[in-house]
C-alpha positions as CSV (number, residue, x, y, z in Angstrom):
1,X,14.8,-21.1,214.1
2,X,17.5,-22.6,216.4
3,X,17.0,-23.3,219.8
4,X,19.4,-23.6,222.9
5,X,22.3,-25.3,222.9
6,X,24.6,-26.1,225.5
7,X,27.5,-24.5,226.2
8,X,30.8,-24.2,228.7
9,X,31.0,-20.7,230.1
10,X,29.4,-18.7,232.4
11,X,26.0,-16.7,232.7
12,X,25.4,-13.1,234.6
13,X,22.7,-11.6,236.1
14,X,20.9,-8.7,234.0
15,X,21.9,-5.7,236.2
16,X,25.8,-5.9,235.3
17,X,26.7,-8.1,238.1
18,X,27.1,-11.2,238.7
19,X,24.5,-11.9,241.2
20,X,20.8,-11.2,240.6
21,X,18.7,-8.8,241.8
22,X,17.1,-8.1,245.0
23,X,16.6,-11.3,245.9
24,X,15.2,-11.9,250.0
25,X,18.6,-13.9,252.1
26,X,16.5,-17.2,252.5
27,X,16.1,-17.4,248.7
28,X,19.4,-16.3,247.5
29,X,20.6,-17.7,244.1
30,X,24.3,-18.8,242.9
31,X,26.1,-16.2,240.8
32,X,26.5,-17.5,237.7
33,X,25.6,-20.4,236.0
34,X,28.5,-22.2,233.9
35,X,25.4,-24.0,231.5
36,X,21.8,-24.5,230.6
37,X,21.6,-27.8,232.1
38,X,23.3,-26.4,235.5
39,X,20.5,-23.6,235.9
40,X,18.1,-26.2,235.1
41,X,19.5,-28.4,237.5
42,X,19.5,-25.6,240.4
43,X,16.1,-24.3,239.3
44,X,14.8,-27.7,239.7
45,X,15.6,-28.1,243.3
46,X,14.6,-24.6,243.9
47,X,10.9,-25.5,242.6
48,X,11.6,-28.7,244.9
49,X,11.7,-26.4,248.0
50,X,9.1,-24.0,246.6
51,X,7.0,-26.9,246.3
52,X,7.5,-28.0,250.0
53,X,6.9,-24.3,251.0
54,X,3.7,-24.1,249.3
55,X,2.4,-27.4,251.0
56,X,3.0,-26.3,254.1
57,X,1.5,-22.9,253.4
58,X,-1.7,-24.9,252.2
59,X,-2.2,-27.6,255.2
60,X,-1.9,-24.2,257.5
61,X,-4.5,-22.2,256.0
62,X,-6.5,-25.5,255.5
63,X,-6.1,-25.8,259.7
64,X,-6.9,-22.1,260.1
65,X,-10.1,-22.1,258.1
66,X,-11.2,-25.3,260.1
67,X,-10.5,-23.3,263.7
68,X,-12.0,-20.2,262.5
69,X,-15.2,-22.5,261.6
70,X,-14.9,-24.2,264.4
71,X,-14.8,-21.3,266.1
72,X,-18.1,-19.2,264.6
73,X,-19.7,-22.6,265.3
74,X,-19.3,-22.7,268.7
75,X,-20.8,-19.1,269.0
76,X,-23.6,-19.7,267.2
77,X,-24.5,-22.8,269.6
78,X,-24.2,-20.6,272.7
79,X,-26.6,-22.2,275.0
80,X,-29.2,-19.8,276.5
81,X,-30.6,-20.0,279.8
82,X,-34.2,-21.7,280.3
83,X,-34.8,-21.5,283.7
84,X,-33.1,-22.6,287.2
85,X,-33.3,-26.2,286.9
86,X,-30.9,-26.0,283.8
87,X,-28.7,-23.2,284.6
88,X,-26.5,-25.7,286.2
89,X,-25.7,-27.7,283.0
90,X,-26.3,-24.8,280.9
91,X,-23.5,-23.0,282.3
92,X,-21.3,-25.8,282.0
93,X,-21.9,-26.7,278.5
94,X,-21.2,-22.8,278.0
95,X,-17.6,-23.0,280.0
96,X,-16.6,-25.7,277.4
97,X,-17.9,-24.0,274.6
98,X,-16.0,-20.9,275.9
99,X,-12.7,-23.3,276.8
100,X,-12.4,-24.4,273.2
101,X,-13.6,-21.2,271.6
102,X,-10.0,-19.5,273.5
103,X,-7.7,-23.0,272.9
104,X,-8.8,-22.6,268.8
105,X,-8.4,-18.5,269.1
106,X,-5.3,-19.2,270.5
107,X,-4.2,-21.7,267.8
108,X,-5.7,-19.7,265.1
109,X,-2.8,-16.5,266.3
110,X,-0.7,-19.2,266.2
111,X,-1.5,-20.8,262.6
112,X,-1.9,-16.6,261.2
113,X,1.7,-16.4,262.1
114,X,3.2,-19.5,261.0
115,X,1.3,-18.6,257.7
116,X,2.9,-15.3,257.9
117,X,6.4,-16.8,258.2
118,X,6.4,-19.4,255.0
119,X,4.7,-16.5,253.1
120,X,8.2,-14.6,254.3
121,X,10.5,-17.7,253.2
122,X,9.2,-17.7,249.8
123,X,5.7,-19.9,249.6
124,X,3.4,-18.6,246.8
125,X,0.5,-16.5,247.6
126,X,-0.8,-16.0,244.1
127,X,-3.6,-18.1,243.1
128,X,-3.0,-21.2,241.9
129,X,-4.5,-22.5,238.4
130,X,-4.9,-26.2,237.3
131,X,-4.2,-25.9,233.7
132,X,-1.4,-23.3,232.1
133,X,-1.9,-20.6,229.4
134,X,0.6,-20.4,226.4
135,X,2.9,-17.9,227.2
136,X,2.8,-15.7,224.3
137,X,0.9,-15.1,221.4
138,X,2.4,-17.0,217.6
139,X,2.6,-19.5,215.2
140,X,4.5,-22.4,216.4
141,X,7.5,-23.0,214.2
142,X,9.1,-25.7,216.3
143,X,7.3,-28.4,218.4
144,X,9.2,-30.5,221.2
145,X,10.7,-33.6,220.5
146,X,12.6,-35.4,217.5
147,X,13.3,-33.4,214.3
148,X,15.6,-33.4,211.4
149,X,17.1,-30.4,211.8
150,X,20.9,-30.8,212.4
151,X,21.4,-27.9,214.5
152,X,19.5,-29.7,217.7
153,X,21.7,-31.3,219.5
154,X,21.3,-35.7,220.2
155,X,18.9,-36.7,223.7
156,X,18.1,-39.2,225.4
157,X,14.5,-38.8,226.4
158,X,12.6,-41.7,228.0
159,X,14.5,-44.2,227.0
160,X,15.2,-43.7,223.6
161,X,18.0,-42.0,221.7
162,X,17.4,-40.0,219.5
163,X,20.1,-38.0,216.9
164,X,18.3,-34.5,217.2
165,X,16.1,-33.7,219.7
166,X,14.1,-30.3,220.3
167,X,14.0,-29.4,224.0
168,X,10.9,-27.0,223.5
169,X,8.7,-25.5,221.6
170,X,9.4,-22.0,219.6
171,X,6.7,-19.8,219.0
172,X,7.7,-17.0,216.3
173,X,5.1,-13.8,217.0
174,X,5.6,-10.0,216.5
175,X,8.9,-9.1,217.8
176,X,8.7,-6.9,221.2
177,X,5.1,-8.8,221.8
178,X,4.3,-9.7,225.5
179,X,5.9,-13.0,227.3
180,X,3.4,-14.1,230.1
181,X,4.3,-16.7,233.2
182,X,2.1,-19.6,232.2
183,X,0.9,-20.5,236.1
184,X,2.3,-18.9,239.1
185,X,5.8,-18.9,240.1
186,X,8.9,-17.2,241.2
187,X,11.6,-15.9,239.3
188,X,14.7,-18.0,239.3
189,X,16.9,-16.5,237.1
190,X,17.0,-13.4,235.0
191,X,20.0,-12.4,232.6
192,X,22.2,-13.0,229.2
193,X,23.2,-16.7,229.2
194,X,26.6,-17.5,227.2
195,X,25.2,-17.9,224.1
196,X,23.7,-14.9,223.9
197,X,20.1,-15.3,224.5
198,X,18.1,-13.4,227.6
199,X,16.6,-15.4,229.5
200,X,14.0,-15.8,232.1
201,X,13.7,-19.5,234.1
202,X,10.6,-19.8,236.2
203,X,9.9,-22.1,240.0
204,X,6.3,-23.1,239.6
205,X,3.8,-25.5,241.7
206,X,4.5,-29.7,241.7
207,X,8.5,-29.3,241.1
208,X,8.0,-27.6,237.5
209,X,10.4,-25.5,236.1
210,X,9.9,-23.4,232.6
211,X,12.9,-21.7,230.9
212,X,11.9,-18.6,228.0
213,X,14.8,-17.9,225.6
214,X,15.9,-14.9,223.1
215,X,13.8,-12.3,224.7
216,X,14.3,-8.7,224.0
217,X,16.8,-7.1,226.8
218,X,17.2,-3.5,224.8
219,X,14.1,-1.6,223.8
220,X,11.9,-3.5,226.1
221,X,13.9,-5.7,229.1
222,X,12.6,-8.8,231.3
223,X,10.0,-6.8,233.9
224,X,11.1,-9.3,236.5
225,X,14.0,-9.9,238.8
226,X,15.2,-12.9,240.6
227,X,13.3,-13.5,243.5
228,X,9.9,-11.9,242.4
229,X,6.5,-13.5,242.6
230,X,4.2,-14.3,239.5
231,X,0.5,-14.7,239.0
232,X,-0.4,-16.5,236.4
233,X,-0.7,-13.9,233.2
234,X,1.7,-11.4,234.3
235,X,4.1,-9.7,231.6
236,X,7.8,-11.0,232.5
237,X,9.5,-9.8,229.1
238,X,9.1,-9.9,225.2
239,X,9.8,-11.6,222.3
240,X,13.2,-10.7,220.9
241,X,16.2,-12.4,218.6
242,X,18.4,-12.4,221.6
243,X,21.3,-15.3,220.7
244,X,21.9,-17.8,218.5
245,X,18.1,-17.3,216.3
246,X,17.4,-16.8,212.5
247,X,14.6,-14.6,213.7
248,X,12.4,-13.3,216.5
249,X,10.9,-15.9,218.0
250,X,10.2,-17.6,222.2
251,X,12.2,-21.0,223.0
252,X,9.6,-22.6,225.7
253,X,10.8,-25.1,227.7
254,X,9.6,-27.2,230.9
255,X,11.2,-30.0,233.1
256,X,9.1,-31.4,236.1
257,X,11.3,-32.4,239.1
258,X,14.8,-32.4,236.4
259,X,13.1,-34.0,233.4
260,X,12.1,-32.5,230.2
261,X,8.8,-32.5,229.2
262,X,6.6,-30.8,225.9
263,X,5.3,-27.6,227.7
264,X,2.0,-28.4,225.8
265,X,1.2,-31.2,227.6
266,X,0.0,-28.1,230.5
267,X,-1.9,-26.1,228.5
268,X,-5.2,-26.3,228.9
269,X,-6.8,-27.6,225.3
């Protein structure tokens, strides 16, 4: 089954336009995309900026949870009185349990709505998982890395050159069977690239970006749009023979921070 190759003109969006779907202003994505390697290359320092969102949406609710402990701990410590030769230090050790009970309620408002806001730019909410799932159900026809087939085009990959390289992995199932996201995400692009193929490109956690090729975009369409949220096992499409393919198959591919890397190596063994 072929894979992707690269090619020189342009890609649209899935809705008959060239600019993806409903897609929130502080996440808005270019219009077309003149190759695979340039949607890679943009999708990578989208999951660059994701993956700063996301950190700063962590340390916040890692500082909220601490002043909402803080908090319930200081209540539950509320001195009580034990007669009138402690009321005077009693009721001081309560003024300062009461002064840092407001200064963390008051940071705790402040931290909610911080949390709020990066949630509103675009940092994941979904759970996050340490390990991926495959994304489909198949045999795997073509593995990443070096082959003899003639049709994959020469690489570079760690140092070495190599004459054919496979930039994925193809997994041949029952045609029109569900595509899953692997981890959580959000949807980068969505559309017919110039070759032909429908495809679906992914902003995950740690800078990762995964790419699914030749899905169906008649009978049964990509269920996501740019600029949509994924958890981790939700449907995004399903396997077609969109492009250049010899048969119904998913081209799987995954670059961390701009390099290419064998998807399996995240899937959990």
């Amino acid at each position: 089954m072929c894979c992707i190759a690269l090619f020189a003109s342009s890609a649209n969006a899935d809705d008959g336009t060239t600019t993806p779907r409903a897609i929130p202003a502080a996440r808005a994505m270019p219009r077309s995309f003149s190759s695979y390697d340039e949607l890679v290359a943009y999708a990578s320092t989208l999951a660059a900026d994701q993956s700063a969102l996301d950190q700063k949406l962590i340390d916040t609710r890692t500082q909220l949870d601490q002043a909402v402990a803080t908090i319930g701990a200081l209540n539950a410590e509320e001195p009580t009185r034990g007669g009138a030769l402690f009321d005077t230090e009693i009721e001081g050790q309560a003024r300062e349990a009461h002064a840092e009970a407001a200064r963390l309620s008051a940071k705790a408002v402040s931290l909610q709505r911080t949390a709020q806001q990066l949630s509103a730019a675009g940092a994941l909410t979904a759970p996050a998982t340490a390990a991926w799932r495959m994304p489909t159900v198949g045999q795997i026809t073509q593995p990443f890395g070096p082959t003899a087939l003639g049709v994959e085009p020469a690489r570079v990959y760690n140092g070495t050159s190599y004459a054919h390289f496979h930039d994925g992995v193809d997994i041949a199932g029952v045609w029109a069977a569900d595509i899953v996201a692997p981890a959580r995400g959000r949807v980068v692009f969505v559309g017919r690239m110039m070759d032909g193929a429908e495809v679906v490109v992914i902003a995950h956690d740690g800078g990762l970006v995964s790419m699914y090729a030749h899905l169906d975009d008649a009978l049964h369409p990509p269920t996501v749009k740019a600029g949509d949220e994924l958890a981790a096992g939700q449907k995004i499409g399903t396997v077609g023979a969109t492009g250049i393919v010899t048969g119904a198959h998913l081209h799987w591919g995954v670059w961390r921070n701009g390099q290419l890397i064998d998807p399996m190596s995240l899937v959990s063994k």
